[in-house]
C-alpha positions as CSV (number, residue, x, y, z in Angstrom):
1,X,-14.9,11.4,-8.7
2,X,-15.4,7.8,-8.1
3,X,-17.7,6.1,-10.4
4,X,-19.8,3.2,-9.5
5,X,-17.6,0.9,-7.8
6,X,-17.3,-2.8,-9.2
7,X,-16.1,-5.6,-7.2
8,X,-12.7,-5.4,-8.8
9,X,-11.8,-1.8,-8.7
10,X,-11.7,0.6,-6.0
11,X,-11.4,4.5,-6.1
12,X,-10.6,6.0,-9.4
13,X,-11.1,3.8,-12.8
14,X,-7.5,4.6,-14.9
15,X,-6.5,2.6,-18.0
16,X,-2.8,1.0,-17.7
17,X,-0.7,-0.7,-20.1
18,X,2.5,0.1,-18.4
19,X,2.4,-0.7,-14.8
20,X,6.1,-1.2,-13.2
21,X,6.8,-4.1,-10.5
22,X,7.1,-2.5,-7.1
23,X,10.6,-3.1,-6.8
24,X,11.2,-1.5,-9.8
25,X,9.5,1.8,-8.8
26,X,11.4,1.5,-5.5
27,X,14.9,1.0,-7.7
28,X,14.3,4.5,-9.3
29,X,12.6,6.4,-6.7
30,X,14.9,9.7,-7.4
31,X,13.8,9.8,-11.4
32,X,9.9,9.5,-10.3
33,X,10.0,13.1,-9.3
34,X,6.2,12.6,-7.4
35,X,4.9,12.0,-11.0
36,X,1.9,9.6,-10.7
37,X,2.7,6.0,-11.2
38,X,1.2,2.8,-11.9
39,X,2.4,-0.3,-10.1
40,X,1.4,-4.0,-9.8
41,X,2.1,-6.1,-6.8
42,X,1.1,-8.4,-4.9
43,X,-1.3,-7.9,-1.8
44,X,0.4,-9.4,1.5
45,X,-1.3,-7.5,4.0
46,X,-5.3,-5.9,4.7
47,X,-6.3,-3.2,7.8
48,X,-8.8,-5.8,9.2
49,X,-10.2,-3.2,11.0
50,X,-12.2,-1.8,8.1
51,X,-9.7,-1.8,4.9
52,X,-8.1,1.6,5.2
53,X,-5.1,0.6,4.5
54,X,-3.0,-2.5,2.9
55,X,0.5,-3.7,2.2
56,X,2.0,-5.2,-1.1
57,X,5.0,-5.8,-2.6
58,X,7.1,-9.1,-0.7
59,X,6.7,-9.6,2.9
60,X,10.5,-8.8,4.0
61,X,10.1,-4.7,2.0
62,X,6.6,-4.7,1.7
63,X,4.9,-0.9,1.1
64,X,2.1,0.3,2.9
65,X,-0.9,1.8,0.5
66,X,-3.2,3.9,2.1
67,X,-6.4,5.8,0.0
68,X,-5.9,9.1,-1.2
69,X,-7.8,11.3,1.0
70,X,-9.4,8.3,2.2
71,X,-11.5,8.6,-0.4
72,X,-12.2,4.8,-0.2
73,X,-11.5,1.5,1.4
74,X,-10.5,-1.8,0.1
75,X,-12.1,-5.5,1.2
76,X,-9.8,-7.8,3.3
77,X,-10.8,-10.6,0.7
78,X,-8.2,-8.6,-1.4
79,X,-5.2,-10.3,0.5
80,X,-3.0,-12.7,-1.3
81,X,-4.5,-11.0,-4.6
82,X,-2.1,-9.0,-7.4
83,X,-3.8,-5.5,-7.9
84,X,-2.9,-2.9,-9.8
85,X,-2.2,0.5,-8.4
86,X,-2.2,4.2,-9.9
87,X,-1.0,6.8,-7.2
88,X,2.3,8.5,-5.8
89,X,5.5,6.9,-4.0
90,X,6.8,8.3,-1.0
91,X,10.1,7.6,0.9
92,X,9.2,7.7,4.6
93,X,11.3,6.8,8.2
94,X,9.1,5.1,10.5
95,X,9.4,5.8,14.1
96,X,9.6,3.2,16.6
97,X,6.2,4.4,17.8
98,X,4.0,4.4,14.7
99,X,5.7,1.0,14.0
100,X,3.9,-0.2,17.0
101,X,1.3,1.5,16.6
102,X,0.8,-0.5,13.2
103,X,1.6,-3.7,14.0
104,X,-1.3,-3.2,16.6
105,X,-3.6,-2.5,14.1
106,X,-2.7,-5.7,12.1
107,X,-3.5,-7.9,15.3
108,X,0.5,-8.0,15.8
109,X,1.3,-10.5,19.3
110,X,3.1,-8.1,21.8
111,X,6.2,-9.8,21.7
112,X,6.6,-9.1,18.4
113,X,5.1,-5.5,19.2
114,X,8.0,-5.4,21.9
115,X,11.0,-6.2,19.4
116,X,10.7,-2.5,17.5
117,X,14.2,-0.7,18.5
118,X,14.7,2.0,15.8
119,X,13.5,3.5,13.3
120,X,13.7,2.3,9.5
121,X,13.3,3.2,6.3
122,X,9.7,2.3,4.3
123,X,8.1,3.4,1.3
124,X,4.4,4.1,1.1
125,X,2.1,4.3,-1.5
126,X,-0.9,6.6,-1.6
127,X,-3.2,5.4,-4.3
128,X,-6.1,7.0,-6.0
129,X,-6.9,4.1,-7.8
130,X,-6.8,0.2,-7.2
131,X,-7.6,-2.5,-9.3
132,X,-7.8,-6.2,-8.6
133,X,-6.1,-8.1,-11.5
């Protein structure tokens, strides 16, 4: 249930004291078991479509975050900003196609669009709670 939403948080309130960096959580991906997590990064990326999804973490491995159950969206003005996250991990191969078909989304140029050849490796992040540090 979400409660009133400030300007600063986003889906479910949670308390944290023990967040782990993103590339920690990646580093020990096979002990996390699906267990919920709660990770702090850096946002490098907004849907600017209408916020239904964003990417954090550093741009060369960043992690895609979508909503869980699209319960909620995020604001673009949340780009360049370090959130905190609570949600679940999950280790995921892109296909050449929904690679494309998310670099469209972002406003990608099509020679960049054009340059997707195989398939790679990603983690995503589906979050039931964000909250803007």
């Amino acid at each position: 249930s979400s409660v009133g939403q400030t300007a600063k948080s986003f889906g479910d309130k949670f308390n944290y004291e023990k967040e782990m960096t993103v590339r920690h959580a990646i580093e020990n991906f096979s002990t996390l078991n699906d267990s919920e997590i709660i990770v702090q990064g850096k946002v490098v990326k907004v849907c600017e479509k209408k916020g239904c999804w964003m990417t954090i973490g550093n741009t060369n491995s960043p992690i895609r975050v979508t909503f869980k159950d699209y319960g909620f969206f995020v604001p673009v003005k949340l780009m360049n900003k370090n959130v905190v996250l609570k949600g679940r991990l999950y280790e995921k191969i892109e296909d050449v196609n929904l690679q494309k078909h998310y670099l469209e989304d972002a406003g990608a140029k099509p020679e960049e669009i054009k340059k997707i050849k195989k398939a790679k490796k990603l983690y995503h992040f589906v979050a039931s709670g964000v909250h803007q540090l």
